[in-house]
Structures are given as C-alpha cells and as structure tokens.
C-alpha positions in Angstrom: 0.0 0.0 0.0 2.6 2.9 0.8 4.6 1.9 -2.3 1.1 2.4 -4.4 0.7 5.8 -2.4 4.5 6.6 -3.4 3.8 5.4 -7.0 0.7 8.1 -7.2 2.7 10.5 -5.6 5.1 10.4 -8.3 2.3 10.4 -10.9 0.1 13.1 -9.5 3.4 15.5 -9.2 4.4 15.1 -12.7 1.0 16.2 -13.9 0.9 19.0 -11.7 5.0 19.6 -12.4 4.1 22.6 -14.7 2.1 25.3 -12.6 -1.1 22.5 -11.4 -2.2 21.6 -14.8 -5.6 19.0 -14.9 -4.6 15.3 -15.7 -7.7 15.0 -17.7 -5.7 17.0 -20.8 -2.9 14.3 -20.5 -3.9 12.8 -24.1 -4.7 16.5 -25.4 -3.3 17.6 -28.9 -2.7 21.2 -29.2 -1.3 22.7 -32.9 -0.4 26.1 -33.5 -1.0 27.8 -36.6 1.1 30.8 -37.4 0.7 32.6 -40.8 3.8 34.7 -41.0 7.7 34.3 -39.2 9.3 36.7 -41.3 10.6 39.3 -38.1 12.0 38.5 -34.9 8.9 39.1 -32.7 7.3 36.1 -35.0 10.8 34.1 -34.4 10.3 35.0 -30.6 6.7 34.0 -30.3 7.7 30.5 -31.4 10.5 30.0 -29.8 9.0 30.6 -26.6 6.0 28.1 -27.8 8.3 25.6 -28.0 9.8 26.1 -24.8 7.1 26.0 -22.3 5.0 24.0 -24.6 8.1 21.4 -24.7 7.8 21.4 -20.7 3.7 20.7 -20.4 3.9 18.0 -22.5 7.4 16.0 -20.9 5.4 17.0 -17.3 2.7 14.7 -19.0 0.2 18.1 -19.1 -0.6 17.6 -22.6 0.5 15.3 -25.5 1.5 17.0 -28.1 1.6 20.8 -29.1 3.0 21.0 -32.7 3.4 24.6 -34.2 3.5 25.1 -38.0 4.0 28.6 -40.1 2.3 29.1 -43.4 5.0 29.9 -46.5 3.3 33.1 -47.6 1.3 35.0 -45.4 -2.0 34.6 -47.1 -5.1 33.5 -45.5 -6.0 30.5 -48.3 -3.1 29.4 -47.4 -3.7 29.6 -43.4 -7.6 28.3 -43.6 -6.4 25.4 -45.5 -3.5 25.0 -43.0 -6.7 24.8 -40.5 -8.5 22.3 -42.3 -5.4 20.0 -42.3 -5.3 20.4 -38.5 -9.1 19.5 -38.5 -8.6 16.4 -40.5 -5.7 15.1 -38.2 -7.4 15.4 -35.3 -6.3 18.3 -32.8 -8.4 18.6 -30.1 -7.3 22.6 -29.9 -6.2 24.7 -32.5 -4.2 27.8 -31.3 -3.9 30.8 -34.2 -2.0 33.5 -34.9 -4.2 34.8 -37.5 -3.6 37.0 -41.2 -7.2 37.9 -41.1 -9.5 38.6 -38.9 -12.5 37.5 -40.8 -10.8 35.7 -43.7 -10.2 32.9 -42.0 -13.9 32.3 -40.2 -15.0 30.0 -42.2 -12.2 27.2 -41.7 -12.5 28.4 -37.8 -16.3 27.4 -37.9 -15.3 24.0 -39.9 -12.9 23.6 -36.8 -15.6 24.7 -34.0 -18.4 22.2 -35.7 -15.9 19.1 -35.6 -15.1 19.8 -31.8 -12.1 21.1 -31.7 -11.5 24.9 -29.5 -10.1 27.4 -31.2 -8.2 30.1 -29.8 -6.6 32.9 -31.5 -3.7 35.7 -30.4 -2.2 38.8 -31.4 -3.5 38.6 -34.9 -7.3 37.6 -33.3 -10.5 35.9 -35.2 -14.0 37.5 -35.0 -15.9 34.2 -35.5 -17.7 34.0 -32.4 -17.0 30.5 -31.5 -13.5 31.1 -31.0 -11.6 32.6 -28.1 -9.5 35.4 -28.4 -6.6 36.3 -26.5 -5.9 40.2 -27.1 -3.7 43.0 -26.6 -5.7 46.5 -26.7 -3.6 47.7 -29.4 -5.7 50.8 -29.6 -4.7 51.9 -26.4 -1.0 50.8 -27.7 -1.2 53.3 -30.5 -2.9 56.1 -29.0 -0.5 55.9 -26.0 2.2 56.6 -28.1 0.7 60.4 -28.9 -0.2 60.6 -25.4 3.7 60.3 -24.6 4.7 62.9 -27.9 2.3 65.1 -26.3 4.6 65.4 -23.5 7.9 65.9 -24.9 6.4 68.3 -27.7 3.3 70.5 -26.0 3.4 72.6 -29.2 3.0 69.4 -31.3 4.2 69.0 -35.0 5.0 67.1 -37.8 4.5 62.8 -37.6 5.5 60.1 -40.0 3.7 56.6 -39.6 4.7 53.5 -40.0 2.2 50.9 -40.9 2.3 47.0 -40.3 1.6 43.7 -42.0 -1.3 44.9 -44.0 -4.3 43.1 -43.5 -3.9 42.3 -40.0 -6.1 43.1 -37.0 -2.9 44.6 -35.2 -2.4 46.8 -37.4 -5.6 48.0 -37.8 -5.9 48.7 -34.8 -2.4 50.3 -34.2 -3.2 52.6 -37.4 -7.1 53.9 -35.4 -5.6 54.3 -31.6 -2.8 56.6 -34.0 -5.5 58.4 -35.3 -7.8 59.0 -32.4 -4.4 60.3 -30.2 -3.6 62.7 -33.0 -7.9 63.9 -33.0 -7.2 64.2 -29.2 -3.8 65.8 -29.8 -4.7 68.2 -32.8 -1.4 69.9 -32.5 0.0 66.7 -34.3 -0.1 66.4 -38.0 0.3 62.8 -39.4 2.2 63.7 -43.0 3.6 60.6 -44.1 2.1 57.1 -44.0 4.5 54.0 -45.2 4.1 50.3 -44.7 7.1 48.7 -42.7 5.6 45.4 -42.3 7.1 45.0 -38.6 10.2 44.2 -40.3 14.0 46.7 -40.0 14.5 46.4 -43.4 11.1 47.1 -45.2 10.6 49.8 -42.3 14.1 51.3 -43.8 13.3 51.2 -47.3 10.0 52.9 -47.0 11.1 55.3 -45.0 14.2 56.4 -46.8 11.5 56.4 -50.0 9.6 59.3 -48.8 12.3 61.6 -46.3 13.2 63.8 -49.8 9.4 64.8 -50.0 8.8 65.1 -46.0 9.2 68.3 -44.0 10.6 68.2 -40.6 9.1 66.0 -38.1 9.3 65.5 -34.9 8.4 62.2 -34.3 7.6 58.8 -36.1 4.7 56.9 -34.6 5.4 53.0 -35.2 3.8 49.6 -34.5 7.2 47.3 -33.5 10.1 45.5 -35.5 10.3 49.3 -37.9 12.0 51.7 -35.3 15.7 51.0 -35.8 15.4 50.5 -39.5 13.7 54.3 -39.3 16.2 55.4 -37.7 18.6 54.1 -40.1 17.1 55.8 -42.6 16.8 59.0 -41.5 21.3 58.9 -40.3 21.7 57.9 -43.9 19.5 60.7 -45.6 21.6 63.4 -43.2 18.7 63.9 -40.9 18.0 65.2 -38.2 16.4 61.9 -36.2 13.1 62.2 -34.3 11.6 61.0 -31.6 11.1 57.7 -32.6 8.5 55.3 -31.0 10.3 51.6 -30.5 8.7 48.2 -30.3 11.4 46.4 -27.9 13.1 44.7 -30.4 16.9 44.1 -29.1 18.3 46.4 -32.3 16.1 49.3 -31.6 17.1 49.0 -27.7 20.8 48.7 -28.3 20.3 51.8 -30.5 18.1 53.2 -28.3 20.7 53.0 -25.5 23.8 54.3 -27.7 21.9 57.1 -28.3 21.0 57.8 -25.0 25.0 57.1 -24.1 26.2 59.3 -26.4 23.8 62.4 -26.3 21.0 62.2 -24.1 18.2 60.8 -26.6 14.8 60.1 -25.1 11.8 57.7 -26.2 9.5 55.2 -25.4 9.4 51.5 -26.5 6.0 49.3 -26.5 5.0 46.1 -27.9 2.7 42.8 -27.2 5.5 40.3 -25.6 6.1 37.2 -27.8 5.3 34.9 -25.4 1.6 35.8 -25.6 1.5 33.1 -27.4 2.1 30.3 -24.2 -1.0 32.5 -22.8 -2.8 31.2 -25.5 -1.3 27.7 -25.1 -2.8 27.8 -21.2 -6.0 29.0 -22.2 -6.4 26.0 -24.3 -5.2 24.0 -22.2 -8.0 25.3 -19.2 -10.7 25.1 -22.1 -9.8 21.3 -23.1 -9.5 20.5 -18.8 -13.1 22.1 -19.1 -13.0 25.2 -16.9 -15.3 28.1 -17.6 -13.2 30.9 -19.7 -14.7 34.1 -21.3 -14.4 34.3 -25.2 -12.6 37.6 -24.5 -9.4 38.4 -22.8 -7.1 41.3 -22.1 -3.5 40.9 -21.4 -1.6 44.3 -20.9 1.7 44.9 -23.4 4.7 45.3 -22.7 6.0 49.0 -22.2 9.7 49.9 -21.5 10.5 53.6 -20.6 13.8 55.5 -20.0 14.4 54.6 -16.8 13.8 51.1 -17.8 16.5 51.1 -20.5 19.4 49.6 -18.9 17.6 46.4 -17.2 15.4 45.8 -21.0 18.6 45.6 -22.8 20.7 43.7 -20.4 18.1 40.9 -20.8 17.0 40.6 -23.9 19.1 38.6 -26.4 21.2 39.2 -29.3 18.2 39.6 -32.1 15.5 39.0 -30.5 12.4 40.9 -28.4 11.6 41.7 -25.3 9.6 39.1 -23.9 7.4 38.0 -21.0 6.6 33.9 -21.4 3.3 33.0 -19.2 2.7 30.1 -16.6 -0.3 28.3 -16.2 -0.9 30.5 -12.5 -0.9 33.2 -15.3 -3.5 32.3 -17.6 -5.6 31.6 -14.8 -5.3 35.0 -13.4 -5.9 36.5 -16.9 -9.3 34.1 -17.0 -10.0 35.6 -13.7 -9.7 38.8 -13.8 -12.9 38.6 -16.5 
C-alpha cells in the first residue's frame, strides 16, 4: 500500500510539475497555426512556444503541441492549414491569424468538428472562437499621449504601418489616429508600410524623407524603429523622436543614443510569449473550466528609466519578452 501511495505520488506530481495543470488534458493535442515568421517578434513568439510547450507535454500536461507557419502569409493558405489540422485530429487549435475575418469560415469548420479554437495577437472575429488580445488601440494612441509630453506645441509625424491586412495593425493605425484627434497639434504627414520588419521599415522610409518636412516624431507599430532610424542617419537627418517596439536592435540603438547624447523615447510592444498564454488558455478550455471568449492581457511598455535592465536581458536579435505560466493564464481568466 505505501509503495502504491509513493507510486501516485510520483504520478500526481508530474501532472501538476508545470504550474497544477488537470490530468484530464494528459492525451490532449494542441497545434499552433502561425501565418507569418518573417521578423523576430514572430521568431520570438515561437520560440517561446516551444519552450514552455516542450515542458507541459514532458510534465505529461498535454500530449502534443506541434506549431507550424504558413510559407506566404496569405489566409488561403492559413484556412487550408486549418482544415489539415481539422482532418488530423487536434483537439485545440491555437492561431496567430492573417485575417481577422478571412479565416472564419475554416475556424467554424474547426468549432463544428469539436475542436477549441483560440486565436492571439492577430485575433479571429468568429464567435466561436476565443481570443486572446492585446488593446492595441490603447498601444497606438498611448504613443501620442507620450509625444504630447515631450512636444506641447505638437508638430510634424511620420507613420509606420504593419503587415497589411492584419487586425494589429488595424488597430495600431485607429488608436494613432484618435491620439492625434485628441492631440490636434499633431499632423500625421507621411504614411509608409514597414511590415514590422527593419528592413522594409528602412526602405519605405528612406523612399519618402526627400518629400517630407521636418518632423518631430515617427509613430510606429514594432520591428520598424531602428530600421527608421537608419534611414533618416543615412538621408543626413536630423532623427526624431522615434516610438520603439522592444526589439533588441532598436534597444541597443536606443541606448547608444542615450550614451552618447541624451536621446529620449519610449518602446512598446505585445511580448512574444503571448503566445504560451494562448497555449494555457487552451489548455483550461480542453480540462473544461469556464473561460470568457474575450481576454485582455496588458503589453509590454519599457520607458527611460527602464533602459538599462530591458537591454541587459534581452538577447542578441530578439524581443523583449514576457513567457506566461499556467498560475498566469488563470489570473488572466479571472480577472474577467
């Protein structure tokens, strides 16, 4: 008898090994579907999926939780990525989405065979799936709210757009325009897409800086910063205040700047690792506990005085991050 108690011992802590997970997901399959990996936030998101992912399912949490990325990111391509997953049998599907309404139609095919569906950071308006969101409204209009501070007289702004198509940066682009309508001093004059990526953000920049007038700052939505500021040292410009998205080039920058002359901004993204909140979420759905189709989870916002600590621990090419436990998710489903 004590070696049986000894024997569930054993067996009860190895389910409970990562943050008190349920034994009945133990047999649970979980995929990930990602439709784009061309940055480093998107390389950051799943590398942190595979890490604590990798952990639930060797503590016996789960059985599998396989991510896969689409080639192109275009939503055919993503919806029948879906249907695939539908046809082998995940119990959960966990998106990252190009659309959010292109792909509702493969998300009700999943929903109608069983399977939960939860999307993140680029979130799904079918109603039967979850969505794990950051209030990237607030994100973009926060940014003016900051400007507004350094520069009470206002002035000139460039924008920098995101992956077109996308809910992010939809929303990015409206919470820009409604802190400029509440900030009327500030003059959007440029627009340019930078598709979260240095190099794109570089190109379209440098494309348009003959043509622009001075401005004062460049309102951004992540992954475009440094390469804008690239841009503007090559054209002999004067650089602005330039909104960051805690990506470790634009903080490095950022903090040689600082170093070498004083130079002040923010930095403000989603943190990669939203994407293991999403992972926990499922998880709570598939173990059957009550969780609201709708949940916040706050970004991730590095000021001045947070410069020093932001650099020294994030790595060589890669993002800011935050990675969530399961004590984590359950606060998020909580707090709702």
């Amino acid at each position: 008898m004590k070696k049986l108690a000894l024997a569930l011992s054993a067996a009860t802590l190895a389910l409970y090994a990562v943050g008190g997970a349920m034994a009945d997901t133990k047999d649970k399959t979980i995929a990930l579907s990602n439709n784009y990996a061309g940055n480093s936030w998107r390389q950051a998101m799943l590398e942190s999926w595979a890490k604590v992912t990798g952990e639930a399912v060797k503590a016996g949490v789960v059985k599998s939780a396989d991510a896969f990325t689409t080639a192109e990111n275009q939503a055919t391509e993503q919806a029948a990525q879906i249907q695939n997953m539908i046809l082998q049998g995940y119990n959960a599907i966990v998106i990252n989405s190009a659309s959010p309404t292109a792909l509702n139609g493969a998300v009700k095919e999943a929903c109608d065979a069983g399977i939960v569906v939860v999307s993140f950071d680029g979130i799904v308006t079918e109603p039967c799936a979850w969505r794990v969101a950051v209030d990237f409204k607030k994100m973009g209009a926060g940014q003016l709210d900051y400007l507004a501070k350094r520069y009470p007289d206002g002035g000139n702004l460039l924008e920098i757009r995101g992956l077109a198509g996308t809910s992010v940066d939809t929303e990015i682009h409206d919470g820009i325009q409604s802190g400029v309508a509440a900030h009327n001093k500030f003059k959007v004059v440029s627009e340019v897409q930078g598709d979260w990526t240095q190099t794109v953000a570089q190109k379209s920049v440098a494309g348009v800086l003959p043509s622009l007038p001075e401005v004062v700052g460049v309102v951004t939505q992540g992954g475009d910063g440094f390469g804008a500021a690239e841009a503007f040292k090559a054209a002999g410009r004067k650089t602005p205040t330039i909104i960051l998205g805690n990506r470790e080039d634009e903080l490095r920058w950022w903090k040689e700047q600082k170093d070498a002359n004083g130079y002040e901004t923010m930095s403000v993204s989603i943190a990669p690792g939203v994407s293991t909140l999403a992972f926990w979420v499922a998880q709570q759905i598939l173990d059957g506990q009550d969780v609201p189709k709708d949940l916040v989870v706050p970004f991730l916002s590095i000021d001045q005085a947070g410069l020093e600590e932001a650099v020294k621990n994030t790595q060589k090419g890669g993002v800011a991050n935050v990675e969530y436990s399961l004590d984590d998710a359950k606060k998020v489903i909580a707090a709702k």
